[in-house]
Every structure is written in structure tokens, then in C-alpha cells.
LOVOMAR-873420 format. One record per residue: x, y, z of N, C-alpha, C, O in turn; residue in three letters. Coordinates in steps of 0.05 Angstrom, whole numbers, padded with zeros to 5 digits, always signed. Each point is the difference from the previous one (the first is absolute). Layout:
<rs>
XYZXYZXYZXYZala
...
</rs>
This chain:
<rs>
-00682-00381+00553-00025-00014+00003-00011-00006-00027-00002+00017-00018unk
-00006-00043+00015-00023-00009-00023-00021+00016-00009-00006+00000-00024unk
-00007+00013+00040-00022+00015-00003-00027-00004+00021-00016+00017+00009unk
+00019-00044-00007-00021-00014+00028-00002+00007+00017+00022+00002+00012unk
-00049+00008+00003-00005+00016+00022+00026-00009+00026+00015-00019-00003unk
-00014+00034+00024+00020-00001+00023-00009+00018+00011-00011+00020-00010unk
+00015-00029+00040-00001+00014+00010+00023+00003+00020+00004-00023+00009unk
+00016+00044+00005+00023+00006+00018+00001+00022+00020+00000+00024-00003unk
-00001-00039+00022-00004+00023+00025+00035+00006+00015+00010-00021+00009unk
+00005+00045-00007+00024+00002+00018+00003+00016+00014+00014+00019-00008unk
-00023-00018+00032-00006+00022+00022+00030+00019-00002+00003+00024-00005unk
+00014-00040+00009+00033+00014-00009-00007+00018-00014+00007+00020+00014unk
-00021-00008-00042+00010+00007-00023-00015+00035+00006-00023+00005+00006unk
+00042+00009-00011+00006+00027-00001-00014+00018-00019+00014+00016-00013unk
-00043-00016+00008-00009+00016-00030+00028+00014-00013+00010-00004-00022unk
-00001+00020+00042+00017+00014-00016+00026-00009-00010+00017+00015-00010unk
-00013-00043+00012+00024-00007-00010-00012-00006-00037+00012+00005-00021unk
-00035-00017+00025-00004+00000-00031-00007+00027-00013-00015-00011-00016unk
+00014+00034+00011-00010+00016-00006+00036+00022+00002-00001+00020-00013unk
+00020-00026+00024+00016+00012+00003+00019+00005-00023+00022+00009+00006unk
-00028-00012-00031+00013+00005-00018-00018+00020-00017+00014+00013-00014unk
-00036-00008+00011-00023+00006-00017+00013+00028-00020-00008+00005-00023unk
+00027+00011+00036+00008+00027-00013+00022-00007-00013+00008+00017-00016unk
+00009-00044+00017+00028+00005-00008+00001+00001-00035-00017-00008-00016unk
+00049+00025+00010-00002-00004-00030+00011-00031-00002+00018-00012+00012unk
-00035+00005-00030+00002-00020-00026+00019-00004-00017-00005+00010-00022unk
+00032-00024+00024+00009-00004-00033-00003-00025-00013+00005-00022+00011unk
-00013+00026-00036-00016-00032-00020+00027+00000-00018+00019+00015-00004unk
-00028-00044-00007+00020+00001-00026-00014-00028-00015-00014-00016+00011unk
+00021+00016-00034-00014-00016-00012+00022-00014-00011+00024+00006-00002unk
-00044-00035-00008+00024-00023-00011+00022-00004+00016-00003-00001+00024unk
+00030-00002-00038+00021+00004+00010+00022+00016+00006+00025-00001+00000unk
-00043+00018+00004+00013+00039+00000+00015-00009+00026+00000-00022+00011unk
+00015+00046-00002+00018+00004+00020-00030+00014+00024-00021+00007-00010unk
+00025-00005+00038-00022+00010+00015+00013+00024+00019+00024+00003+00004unk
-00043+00013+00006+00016+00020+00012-00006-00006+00033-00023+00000+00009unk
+00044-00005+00007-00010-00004+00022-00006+00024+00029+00017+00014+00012unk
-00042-00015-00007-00009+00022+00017-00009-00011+00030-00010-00021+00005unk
+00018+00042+00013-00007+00000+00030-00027-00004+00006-00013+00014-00015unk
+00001-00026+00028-00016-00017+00003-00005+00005+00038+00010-00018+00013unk
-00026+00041+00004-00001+00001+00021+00011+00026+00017-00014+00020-00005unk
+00029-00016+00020+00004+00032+00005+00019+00008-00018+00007-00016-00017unk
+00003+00039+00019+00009+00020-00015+00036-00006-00004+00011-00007+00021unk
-00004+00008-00031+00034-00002-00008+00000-00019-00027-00017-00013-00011unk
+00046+00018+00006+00008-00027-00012+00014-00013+00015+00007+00009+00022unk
+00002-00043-00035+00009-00027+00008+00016+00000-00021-00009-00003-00023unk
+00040+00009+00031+00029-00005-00007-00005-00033-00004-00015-00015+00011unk
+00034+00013-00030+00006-00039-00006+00016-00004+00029+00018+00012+00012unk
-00031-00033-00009+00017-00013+00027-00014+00020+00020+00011-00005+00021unk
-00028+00022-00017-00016+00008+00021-00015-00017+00011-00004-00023-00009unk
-00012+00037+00040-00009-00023+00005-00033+00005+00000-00003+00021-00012unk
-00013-00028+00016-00020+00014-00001-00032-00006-00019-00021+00013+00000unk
+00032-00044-00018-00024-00018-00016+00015-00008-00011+00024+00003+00004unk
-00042-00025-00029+00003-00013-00027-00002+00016-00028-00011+00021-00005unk
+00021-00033-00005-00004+00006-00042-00027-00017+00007-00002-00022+00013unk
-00015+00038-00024-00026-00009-00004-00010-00008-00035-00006+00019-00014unk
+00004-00032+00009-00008+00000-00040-00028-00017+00003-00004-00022+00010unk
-00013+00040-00021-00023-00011-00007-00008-00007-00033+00010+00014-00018unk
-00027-00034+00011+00001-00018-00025-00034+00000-00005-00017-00009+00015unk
+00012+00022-00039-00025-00014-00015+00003-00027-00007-00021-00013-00001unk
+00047-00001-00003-00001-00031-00006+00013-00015+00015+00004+00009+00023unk
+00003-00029-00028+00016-00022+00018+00029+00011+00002+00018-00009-00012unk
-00016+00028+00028+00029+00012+00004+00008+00017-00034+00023-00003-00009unk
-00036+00012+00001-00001+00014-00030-00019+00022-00004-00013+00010+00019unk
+00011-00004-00044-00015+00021-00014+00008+00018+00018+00022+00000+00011unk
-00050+00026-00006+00003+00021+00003+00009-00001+00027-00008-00018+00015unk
+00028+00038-00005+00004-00008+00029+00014+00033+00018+00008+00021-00010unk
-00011-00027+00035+00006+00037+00004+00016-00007+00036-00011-00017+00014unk
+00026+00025-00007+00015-00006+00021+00002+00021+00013+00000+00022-00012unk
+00004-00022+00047+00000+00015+00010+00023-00007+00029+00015-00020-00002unk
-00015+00033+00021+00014-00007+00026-00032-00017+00017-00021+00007-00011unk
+00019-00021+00028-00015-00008+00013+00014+00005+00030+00024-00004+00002unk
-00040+00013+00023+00013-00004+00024+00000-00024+00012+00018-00007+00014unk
-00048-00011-00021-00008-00022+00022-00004-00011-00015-00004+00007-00024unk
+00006-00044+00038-00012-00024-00022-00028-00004+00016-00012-00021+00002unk
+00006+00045+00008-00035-00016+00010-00017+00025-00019+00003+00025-00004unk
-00014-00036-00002-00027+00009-00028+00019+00025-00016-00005+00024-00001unk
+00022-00036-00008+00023+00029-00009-00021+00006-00030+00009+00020-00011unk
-00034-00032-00004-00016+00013-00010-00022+00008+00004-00015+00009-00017unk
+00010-00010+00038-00026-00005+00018-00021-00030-00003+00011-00022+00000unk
-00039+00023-00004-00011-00019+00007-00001-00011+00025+00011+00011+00019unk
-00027-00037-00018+00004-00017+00026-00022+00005+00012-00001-00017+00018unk
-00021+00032-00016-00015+00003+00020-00003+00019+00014+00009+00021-00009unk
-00020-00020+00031-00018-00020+00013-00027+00000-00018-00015-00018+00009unk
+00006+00031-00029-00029-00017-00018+00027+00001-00034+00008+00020-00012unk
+00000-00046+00006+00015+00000-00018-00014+00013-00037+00011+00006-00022unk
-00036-00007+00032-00009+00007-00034-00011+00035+00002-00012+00014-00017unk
+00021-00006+00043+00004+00031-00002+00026+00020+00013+00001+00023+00010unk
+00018-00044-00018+00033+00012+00012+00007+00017-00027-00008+00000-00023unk
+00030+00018+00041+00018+00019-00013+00029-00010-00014+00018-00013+00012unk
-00018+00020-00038+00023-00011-00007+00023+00027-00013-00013+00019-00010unk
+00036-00015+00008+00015+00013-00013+00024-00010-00018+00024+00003+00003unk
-00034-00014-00019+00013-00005-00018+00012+00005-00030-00017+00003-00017unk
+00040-00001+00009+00014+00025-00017+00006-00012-00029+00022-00003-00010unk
-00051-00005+00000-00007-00009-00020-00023+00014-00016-00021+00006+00011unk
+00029+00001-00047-00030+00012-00006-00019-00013-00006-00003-00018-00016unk
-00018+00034+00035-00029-00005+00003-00004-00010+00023-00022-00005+00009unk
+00042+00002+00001-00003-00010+00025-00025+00018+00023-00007+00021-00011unk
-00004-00023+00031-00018+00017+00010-00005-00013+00036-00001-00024+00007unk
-00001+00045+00007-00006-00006+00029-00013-00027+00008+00006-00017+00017unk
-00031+00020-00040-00018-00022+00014+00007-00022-00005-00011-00015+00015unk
+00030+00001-00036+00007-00026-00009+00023-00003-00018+00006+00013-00021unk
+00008-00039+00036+00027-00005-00010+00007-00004-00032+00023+00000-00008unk
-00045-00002-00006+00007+00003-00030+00015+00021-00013-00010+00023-00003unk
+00043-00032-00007-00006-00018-00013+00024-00014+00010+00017-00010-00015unk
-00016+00008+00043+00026-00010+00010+00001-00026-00007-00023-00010-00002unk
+00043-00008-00002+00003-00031-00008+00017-00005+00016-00006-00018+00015unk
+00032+00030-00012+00015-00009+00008+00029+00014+00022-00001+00024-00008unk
+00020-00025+00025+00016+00019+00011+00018-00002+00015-00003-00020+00014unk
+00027+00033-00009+00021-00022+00012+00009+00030+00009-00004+00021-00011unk
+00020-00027+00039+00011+00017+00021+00039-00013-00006+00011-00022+00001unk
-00004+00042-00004+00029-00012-00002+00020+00019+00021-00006+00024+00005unk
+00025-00036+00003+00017+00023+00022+00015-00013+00018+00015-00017-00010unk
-00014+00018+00034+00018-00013+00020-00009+00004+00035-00005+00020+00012unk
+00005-00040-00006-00019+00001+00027+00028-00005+00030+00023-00007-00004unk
-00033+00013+00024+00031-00001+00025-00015-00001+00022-00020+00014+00002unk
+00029-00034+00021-00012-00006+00018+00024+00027+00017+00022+00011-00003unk
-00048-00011+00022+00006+00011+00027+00023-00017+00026+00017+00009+00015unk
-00025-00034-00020+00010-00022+00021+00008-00024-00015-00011-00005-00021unk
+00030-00008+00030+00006-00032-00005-00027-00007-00003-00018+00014+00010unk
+00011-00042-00027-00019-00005+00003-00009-00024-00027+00011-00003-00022unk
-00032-00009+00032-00018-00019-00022-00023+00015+00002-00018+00002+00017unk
+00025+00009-00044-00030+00017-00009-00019-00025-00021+00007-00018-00015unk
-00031+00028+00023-00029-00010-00012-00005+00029-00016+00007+00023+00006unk
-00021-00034-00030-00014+00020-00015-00030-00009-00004-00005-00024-00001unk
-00012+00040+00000-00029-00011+00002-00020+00019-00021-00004+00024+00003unk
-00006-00039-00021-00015+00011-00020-00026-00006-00005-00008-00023-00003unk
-00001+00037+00001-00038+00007-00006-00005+00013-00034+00011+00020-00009unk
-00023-00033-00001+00007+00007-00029-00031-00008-00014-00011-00021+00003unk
+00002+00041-00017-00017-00021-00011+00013+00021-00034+00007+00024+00002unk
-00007-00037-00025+00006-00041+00001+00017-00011+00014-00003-00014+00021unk
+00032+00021-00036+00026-00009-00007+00031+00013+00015+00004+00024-00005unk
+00012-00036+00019+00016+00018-00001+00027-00021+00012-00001-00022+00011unk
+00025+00038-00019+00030-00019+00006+00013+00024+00020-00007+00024+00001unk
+00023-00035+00010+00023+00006+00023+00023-00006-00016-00003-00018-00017unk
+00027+00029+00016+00024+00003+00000+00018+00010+00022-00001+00024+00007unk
+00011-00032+00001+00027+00008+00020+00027-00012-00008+00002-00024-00005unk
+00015+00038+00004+00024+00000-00011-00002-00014-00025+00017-00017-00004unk
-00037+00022-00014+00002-00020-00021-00007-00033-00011+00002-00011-00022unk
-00013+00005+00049-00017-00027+00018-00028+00001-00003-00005+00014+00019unk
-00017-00019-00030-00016-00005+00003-00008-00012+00019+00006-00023+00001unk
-00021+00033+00020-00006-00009+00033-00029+00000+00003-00008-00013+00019unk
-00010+00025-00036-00027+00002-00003-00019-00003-00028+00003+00015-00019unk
-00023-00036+00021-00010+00007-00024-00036+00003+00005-00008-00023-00001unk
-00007+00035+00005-00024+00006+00018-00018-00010-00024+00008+00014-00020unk
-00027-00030+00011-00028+00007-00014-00023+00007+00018-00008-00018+00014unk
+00000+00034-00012-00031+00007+00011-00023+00014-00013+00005+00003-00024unk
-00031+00008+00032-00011+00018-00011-00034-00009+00015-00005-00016+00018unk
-00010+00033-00033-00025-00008+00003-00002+00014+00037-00005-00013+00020unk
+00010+00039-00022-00002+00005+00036+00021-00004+00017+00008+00017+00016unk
+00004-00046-00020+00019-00017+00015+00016+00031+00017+00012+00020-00008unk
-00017-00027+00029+00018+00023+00022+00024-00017+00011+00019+00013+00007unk
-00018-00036-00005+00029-00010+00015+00023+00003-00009+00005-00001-00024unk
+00009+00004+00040+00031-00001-00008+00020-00026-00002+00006-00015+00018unk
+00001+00015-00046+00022-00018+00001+00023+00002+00008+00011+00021-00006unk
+00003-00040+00021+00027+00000+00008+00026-00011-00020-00001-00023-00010unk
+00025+00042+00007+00024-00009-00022+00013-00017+00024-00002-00002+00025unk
+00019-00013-00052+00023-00019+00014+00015+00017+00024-00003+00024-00001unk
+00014-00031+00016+00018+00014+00029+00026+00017-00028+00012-00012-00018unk
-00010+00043+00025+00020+00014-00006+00027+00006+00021-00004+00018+00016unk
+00023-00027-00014+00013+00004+00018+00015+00032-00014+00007+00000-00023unk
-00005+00019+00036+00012+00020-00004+00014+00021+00028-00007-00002+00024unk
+00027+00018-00034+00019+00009+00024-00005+00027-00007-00008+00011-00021unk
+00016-00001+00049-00006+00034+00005+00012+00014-00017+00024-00005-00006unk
-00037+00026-00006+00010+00028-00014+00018-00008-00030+00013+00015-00015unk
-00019-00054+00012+00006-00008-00025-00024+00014-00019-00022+00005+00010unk
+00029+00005-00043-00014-00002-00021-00007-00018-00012+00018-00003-00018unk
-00042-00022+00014-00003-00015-00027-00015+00013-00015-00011+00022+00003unk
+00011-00039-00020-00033+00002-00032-00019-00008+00016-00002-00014+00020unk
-00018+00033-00037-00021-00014+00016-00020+00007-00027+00004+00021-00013unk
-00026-00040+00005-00011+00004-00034-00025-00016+00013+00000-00022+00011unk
-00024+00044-00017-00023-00013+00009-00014-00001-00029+00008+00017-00015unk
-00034-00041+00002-00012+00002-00018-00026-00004+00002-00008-00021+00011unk
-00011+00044-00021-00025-00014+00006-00014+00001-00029+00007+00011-00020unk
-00026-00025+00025-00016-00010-00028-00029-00006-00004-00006-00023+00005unk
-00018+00040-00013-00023+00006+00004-00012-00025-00020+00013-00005-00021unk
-00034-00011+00026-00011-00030-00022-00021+00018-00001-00011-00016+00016unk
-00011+00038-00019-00018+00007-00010+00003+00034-00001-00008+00013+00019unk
+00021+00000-00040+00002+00034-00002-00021+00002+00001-00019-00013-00011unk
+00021+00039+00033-00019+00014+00000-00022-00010+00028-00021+00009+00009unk
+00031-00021-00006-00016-00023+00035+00009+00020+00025+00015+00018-00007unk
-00019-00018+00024+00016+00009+00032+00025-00022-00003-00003-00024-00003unk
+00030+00039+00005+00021+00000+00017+00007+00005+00006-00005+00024-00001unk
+00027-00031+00018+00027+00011+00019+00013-00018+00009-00011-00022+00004unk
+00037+00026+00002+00017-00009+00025+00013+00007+00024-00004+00023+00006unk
+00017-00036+00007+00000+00005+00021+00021-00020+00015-00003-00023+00009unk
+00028+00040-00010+00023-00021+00012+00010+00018+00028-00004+00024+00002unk
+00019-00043+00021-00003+00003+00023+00026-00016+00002+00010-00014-00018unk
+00001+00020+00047+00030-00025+00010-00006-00003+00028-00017+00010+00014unk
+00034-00023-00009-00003-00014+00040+00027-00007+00000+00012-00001-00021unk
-00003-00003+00036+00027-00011+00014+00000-00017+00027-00020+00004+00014unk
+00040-00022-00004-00004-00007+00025+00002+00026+00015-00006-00008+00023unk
+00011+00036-00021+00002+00016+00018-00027+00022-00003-00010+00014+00017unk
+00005-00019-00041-00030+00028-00013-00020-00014-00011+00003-00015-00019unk
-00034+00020+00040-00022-00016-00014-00001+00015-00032+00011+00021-00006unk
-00027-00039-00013-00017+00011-00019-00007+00034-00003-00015+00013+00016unk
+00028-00004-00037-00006+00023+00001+00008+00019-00028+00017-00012-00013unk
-00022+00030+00005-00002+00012-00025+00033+00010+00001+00012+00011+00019unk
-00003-00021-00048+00038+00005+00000+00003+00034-00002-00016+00014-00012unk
+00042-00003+00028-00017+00035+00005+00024+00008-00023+00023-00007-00002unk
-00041+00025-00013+00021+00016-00031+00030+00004+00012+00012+00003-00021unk
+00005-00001+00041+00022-00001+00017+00012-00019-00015+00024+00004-00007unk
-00039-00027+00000+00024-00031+00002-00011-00008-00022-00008-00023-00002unk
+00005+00046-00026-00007-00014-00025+00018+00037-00014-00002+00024+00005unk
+00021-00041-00027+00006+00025-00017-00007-00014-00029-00010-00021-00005unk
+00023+00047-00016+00002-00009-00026+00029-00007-00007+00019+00011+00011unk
-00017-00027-00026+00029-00010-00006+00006+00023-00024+00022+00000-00012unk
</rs>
């Protein structure tokens, strides 16, 4: 978000899904250091090629500077934010100085890993983002969302055709136009066989 008042109401939205990270450890790294990547949600570790989230990397800059990565389980508010009063949401994000009450000094963040349908199918991906954010599937750019300022709707990606218990890429990017404003995102899929609905940590690993 810019910074300009909004307002966003989502009866859907779970207090506790934003707030669901608030204890985890943190690993940062600065510049172009190497990052240490940490579990992000219940208890274990996530073997490569497990299934169970994304490489999560969070950015003080445009995909740069200081940056600290973790496992994510979900692509819906996987930092929190969103509402329902957006200029008093919970955020957890694994950046220093970062703090509960506001996304500063997030800029920028990309989910990387591999996503697998359940069923044959032409999958839709649908994103709620304020600002910025891209879709990747198999390496395809299928989505490119601008929104902000409150904006609650969901955009729809190009048609994904994908087959059962196949692995692709799947590389989400999002991108904040005012640090330090309310954000979040919020990506979702549908199929001709499955309405609209949150992708379940099952059918997302780390590569």
C-alpha cells in the first residue's frame, strides 16, 4: 500500500492465521551473505523435496539487501496483515526491526518450491495483493496482480493446465510501493472440479 487511507473488510479471515507465526525463530542475513533456512509453522523439519511449504526470502530492497528466509506453509497472509481493520494487523516478518504492529521494513518477497494438483485439471490462481505481486508456474508467468489501497478482490491467472500427483515450479513475487504501509497477500486456486480455495501445505514443497 501507498500509505492512503483504506479501508478492507473479509469475513473469511481467521485472526489467527495472521498472528500464527509471532514465536518463530528468525534467520537474517545481510547483503549478499548466504541465509539460513528455518521452519516456519508446526514443529519438525522439511527434508529437500519434502512436502509441506515454500523457500520463503524476505528483502529490505527490491529483491536485495538485508534479507532472512524461512519455510512458509500457506500462500494466504504467509506474513500476516490483510485485515479485517488493515492499519491494526499482525505481521511476522523475519527481518531486523521488523515488529508485530507493521510491515517495515519489508519491500519485497518471493515464495519459491513446487506445487501438484490433486486431479487432472485447468487450474486458476487468484491473487489479492496490495501492492504488487507475480505468479509463476512451471516457469510461465500466468499472473501479474497490481492492487492496493484496501483493494480486497481477487485477480484471476491465465488457465494452468496441470496433471495429478505431477511436480512443477511454482515462484510467487510480491512487492510493497510504500514500506512500512499495511500489506499482504493472498493467493488461492480453483479448478473445473474445486471451487476457490486456500492451496493446502500438502501440494506445496521445497525444491
Amino acid at each position: 500500500m501507498d500509505g492512503s487511507a483504506g479501508q478492507y473488510n473479509d469475513a473469511s479471515l481467521n485472526g489467527g492465521l495472521v498472528g500464527r507465526h509471532l514465536n518463530e525463530t528468525k534467520g537474517v542475513t545481510r547483503g549478499k551473505s548466504s541465509v539460513k533456512i528455518l521452519r516456519c509453522g508446526d514443529a519438525g523439519a522439511v527434508a529437500g523435496g519434502a512436502s509441506g511449504g515454500l523457500t520463503a526470502t524476505y528483502y529490505t530492497g527490491s529483491w536485495g539487501g538485508e534479507s532472512g528466509t524461512r519455510i512458509d506453509k500457506s500462500l494466504y497472509l504467509p506474513f500476516g496483515g490483510g485485515g479485517p481493520d488493515i492499519w491494526n494487523s499482525t505481521y511476522s516478518i523475519p527481518l531486523p526491526g521488523a515488529s508485530a504492529n507493521n510491515s517495515r521494513p519489508l519491500k519485497t518477497a518471493k515464495w519459491v518450491g513446487q506445487i501438484k494438483a490433486d486431479k487432472d485439471g485447468t487450474y486458476i490462481f487468484h491473487t489479492n495483493v496490495d501492492n504488487h505481486a507475480w505468479v509463476y508456474i512451471g516457469g510461465k508467468q500466468v499472473s501479474m496482480v497490481r492492487m492496493g489501497n484496501g483493494n480486497k478482490n481477487y485477480v484471476d491467472s491465465d488457465p494452468v493446465p496441470m496433471k495429478a500427483d505431477e511436480w512443477v515450479d511454482i515462484e510467487v513475487r510480491f512487492e510493497e510501493a510504500g514500506v512500512g504501509s499495511p500489506s499482504w497477500i493472498r493467493v488461492q486456486w480453483s479448478s473445473n472440479s474445486m471451487p476457490q480455495g486456500n492451496i493446502p501445505s500438502s501440494n506445496l514443497r521445497i525444491k
